[in-house]
C-alpha positions in Angstrom: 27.1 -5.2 21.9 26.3 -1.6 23.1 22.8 -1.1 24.2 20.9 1.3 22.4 20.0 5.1 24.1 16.4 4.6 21.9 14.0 1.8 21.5 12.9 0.3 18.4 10.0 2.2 18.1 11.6 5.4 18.8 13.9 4.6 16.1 10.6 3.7 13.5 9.1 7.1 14.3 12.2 9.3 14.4 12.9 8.0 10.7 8.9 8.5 9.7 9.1 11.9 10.6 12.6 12.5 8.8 11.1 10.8 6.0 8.4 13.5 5.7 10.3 16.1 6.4 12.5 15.1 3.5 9.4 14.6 1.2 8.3 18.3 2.2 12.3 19.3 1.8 12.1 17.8 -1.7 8.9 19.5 -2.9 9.8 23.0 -1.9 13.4 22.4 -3.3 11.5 21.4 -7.0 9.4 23.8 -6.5 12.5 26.8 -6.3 14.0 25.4 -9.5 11.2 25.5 -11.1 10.2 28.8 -10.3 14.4 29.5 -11.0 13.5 28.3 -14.5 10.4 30.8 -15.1 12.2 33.6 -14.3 15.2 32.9 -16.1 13.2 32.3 -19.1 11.4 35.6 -18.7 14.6 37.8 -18.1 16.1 36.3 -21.1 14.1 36.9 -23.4 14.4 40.1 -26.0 11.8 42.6 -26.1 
């Protein structure tokens, strides 16, 4: 079995941080649709 270029707890903290950067990716992402949304609500409605 090939050793490993990281240790174990390299590993845990590499992954922590993707998993918040993902969480942060995630709630900009929603937020871009949403905003999507609004504005093509306004722009299609009829004056």
């Amino acid at each position: 079995m090939r050793k490993s270029r990281f240790t174990e707890e390299q590993i845990i903290a590499i992954l922590r941080a993707l998993e918040d950067e993902n969480a942060k990716l995630k709630k900009l992402l929603a937020e871009a649709m949403s905003d999507n949304a609004i504005l093509k609500d306004v722009t299609s409605r009829k004056w």
